[in-house]
N, C-alpha and C positions, 0 to 999 in steps of 0.2 A: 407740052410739058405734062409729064404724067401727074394723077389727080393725087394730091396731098392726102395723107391718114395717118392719125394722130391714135394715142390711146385715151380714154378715156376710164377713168377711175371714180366711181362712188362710195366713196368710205364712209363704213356706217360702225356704231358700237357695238351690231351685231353681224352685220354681213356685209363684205366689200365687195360690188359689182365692176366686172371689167368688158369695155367693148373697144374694138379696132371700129373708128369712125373716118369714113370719108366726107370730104366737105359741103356733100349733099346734106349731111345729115343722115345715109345712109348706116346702118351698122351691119360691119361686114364679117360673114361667120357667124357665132353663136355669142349669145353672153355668157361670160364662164361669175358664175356665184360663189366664193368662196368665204366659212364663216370667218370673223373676225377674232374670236376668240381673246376678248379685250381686257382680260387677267392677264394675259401671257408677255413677258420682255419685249419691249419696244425694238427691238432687234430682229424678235420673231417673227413681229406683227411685220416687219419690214419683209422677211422673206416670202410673207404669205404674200405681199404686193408682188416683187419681184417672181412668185410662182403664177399668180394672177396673169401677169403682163404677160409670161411666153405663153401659156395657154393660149391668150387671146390671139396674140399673133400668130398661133400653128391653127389656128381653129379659121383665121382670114387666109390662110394659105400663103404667108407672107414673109418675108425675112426680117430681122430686126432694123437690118441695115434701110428698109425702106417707110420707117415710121418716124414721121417728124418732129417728136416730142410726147409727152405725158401731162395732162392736165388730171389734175386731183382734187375733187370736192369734197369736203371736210367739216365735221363737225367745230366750232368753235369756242371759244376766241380763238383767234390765230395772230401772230403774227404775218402779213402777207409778204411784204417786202422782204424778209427773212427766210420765209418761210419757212416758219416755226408754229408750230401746234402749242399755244401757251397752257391754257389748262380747261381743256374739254369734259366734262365729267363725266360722258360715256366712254374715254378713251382714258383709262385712268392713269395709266402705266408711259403713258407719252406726254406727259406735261415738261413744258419747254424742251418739248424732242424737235431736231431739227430734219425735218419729213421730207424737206424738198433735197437738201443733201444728200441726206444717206438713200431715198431711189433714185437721186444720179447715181450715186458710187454705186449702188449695186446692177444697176441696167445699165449705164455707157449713155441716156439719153437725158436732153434736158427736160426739166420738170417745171411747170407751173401750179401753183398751191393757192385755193382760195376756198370760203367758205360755203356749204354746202346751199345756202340759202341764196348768194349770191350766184352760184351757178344756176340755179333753177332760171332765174332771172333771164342769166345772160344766155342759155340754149333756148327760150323761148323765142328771144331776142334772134337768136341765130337760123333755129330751126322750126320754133311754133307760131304760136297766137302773133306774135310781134315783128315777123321774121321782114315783113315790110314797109316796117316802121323806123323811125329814128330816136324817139326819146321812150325806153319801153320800162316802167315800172310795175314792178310784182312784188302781189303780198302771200307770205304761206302759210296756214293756217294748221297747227297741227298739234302737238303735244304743246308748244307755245307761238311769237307770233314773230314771224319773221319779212324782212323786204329788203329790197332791193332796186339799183336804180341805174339803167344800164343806156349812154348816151354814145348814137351813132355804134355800135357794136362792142364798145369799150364799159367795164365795170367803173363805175365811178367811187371811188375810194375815198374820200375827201383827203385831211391836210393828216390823220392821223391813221386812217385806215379802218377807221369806223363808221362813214357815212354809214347812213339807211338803220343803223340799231336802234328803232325805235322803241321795241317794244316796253322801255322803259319812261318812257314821256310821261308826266302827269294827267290825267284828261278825267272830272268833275273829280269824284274823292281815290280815285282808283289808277292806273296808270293802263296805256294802252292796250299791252299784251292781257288783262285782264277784260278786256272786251270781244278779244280774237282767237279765241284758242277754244280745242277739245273741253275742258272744263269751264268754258263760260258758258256753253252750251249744256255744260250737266248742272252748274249753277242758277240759269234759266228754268229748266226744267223742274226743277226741285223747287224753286221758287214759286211756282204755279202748281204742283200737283204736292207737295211733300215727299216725292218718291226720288232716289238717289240711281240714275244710271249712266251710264257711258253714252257719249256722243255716238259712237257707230247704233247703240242702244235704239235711242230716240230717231238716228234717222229712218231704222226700220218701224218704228213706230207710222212714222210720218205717210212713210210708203204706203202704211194700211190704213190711210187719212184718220187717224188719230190727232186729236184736234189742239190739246195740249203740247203735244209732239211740232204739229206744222204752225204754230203760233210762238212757240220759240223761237224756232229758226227764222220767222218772220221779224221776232225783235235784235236776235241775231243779228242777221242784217241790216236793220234799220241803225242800231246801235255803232254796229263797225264801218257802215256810208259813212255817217259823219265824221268818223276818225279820218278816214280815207279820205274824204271830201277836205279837208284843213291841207294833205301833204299836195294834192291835186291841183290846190289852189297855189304852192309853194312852187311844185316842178311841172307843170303843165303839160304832162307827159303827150306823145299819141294815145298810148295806148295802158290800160291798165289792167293786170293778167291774175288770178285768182287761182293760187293752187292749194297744196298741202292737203291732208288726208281729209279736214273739214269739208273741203269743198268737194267732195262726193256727193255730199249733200246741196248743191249748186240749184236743183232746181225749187228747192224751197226756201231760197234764201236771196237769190242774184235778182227778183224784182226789189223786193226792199231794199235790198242794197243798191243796187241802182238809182234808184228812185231817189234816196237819201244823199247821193252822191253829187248826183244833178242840180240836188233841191239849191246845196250848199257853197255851188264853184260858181267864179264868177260866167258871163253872157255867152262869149267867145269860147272855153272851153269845154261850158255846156254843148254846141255846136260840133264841136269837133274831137270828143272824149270819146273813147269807147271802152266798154268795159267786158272783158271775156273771160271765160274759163280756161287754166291751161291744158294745150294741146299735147303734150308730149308722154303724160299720165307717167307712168315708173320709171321711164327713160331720162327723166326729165336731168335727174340730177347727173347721169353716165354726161350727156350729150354736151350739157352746160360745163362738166370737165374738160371735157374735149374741144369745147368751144374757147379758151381759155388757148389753146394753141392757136389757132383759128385769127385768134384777136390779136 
């Protein structure tokens, strides 16, 4: 049987990445980048997808006829099951557009639709850090704070289609995603020095062992283990995978976190926990579309 290849789609509020993926994981051809352009009629934006798609495909050398579907990772809320884009805020012009329809209707192929956080997860799961594992949960660190919880190769969605949104949880006076993101890290800092900078900011800081700088990202860490440590205790994952732009910053931060994680779970999954950086770096979210056929 010849080898399965699916498209995969990255949709972002400002630029939509497309790859022709085969089941290795492989990405066959080039990635074609095309901007989003997220002013523009939900109509339009649909044809940039559908322009996106044959690109990719003349770029794998391939016919349309031999690509097994379309997975698409997307900013949220979404509806999944519908797949319906409910009201994104980067996507302003597509609130309750129905995304997974109109790129059938416009490409002839079927479409899979899910959130961009939960893709990250589940190509990890398929193609990175977790790829030989069976219960793989990822957290992503970035403009806010996102996870995901991916069992046996499948997205686990719960009863409404919102499992894993944590970032809204209470935790001491504050709520999770207030412990995990770009600005708790400029929050840190500022708290210790008075001085107001950007996360990528201070990690260059850190680099130049600036002590203020690598003593944040140390509470950083410490602060988000214990979040981490509570869900760990809940789904007992194998494996547990750290991405999103934060975690660039990984090696001034993954001891404390660590450490904090371990302190907190019970004996047996102390033992057998692992905690990694994700592997797939910018790919991550194309692959995790694509993986979405796959599954």
């Amino acid at each position: 049987m010849a080898e399965r290849k699916v498209i995969g789609i990255d949709l972002g509020g400002t630029k939509i990445k497309f790859g022709v993926v085969a089941e290795t994981g492989e990405i066959l051809g080039r990635e074609i980048l095309l901007p989003t352009e997220s002013h523009r009629p939900s109509q339009e934006i649909v044809k940039t997808i559908a322009e996106g798609i044959e690109l990719a495909v003349q770029s794998a050398n391939l016919s349309r006829d031999e690509i097994l579907g379309i997975g698409i990772g997307s900013p949220g809320p979404l509806d999944v099951r519908k797949g319906v884009i409910l009201k994104a805020p980067n996507l302003p012009t597509m609130n309750n557009f129905p995304l997974k329809k109109a790129v059938e209707e416009a490409t002839g192929l079927p479409v899979k639709l899910n959130n961009d956080g939960n893709c990250f997860v589940l190509g990890e799961a398929f193609f990175g850090a977790g790829k030989d594992k069976d219960i793989v949960c990822g957290v992503t660190l970035g403009t806010g704070l996102g996870f995901g919880i991916v069992f046996n190769k499948k997205i686990y969605m719960g009863a409404t289609g919102t499992a894993a949104e944590i970032w809204c949880s209470p935790y001491g006076e504050k709520i999770f995603e207030e412990y995990g993101s770009a600005r708790t890290v400029s929050r840190l800092f500022k708290e210790r020095t008075g001085e107001r900078l950007t996360a990528i900011e201070i990690f260059r800081l850190a680099q130049q062992n600036n002590r203020a700088a690598i003593d944040t990202f140390h509470e950083f860490g410490s602060n988000l283990g214990k979040i981490l440590a509570i869900l760990v205790n809940v789904l007992d994952p194998d494996i547990l995978v750290v991405g999103g732009s934060v975690s660039n910053s990984w090696e001034f931060f993954k001891i404390s976190l660590t450490q904090n994680i371990l302190q907190h779970i019970n004996e047996e999954p102390r033992k057998h926990l692992q905690v990694k950086h994700a592997s797939l770096g910018d790919n991550a979210g194309l692959l995790g579309a694509a993986a979405l056929i796959f599954s």
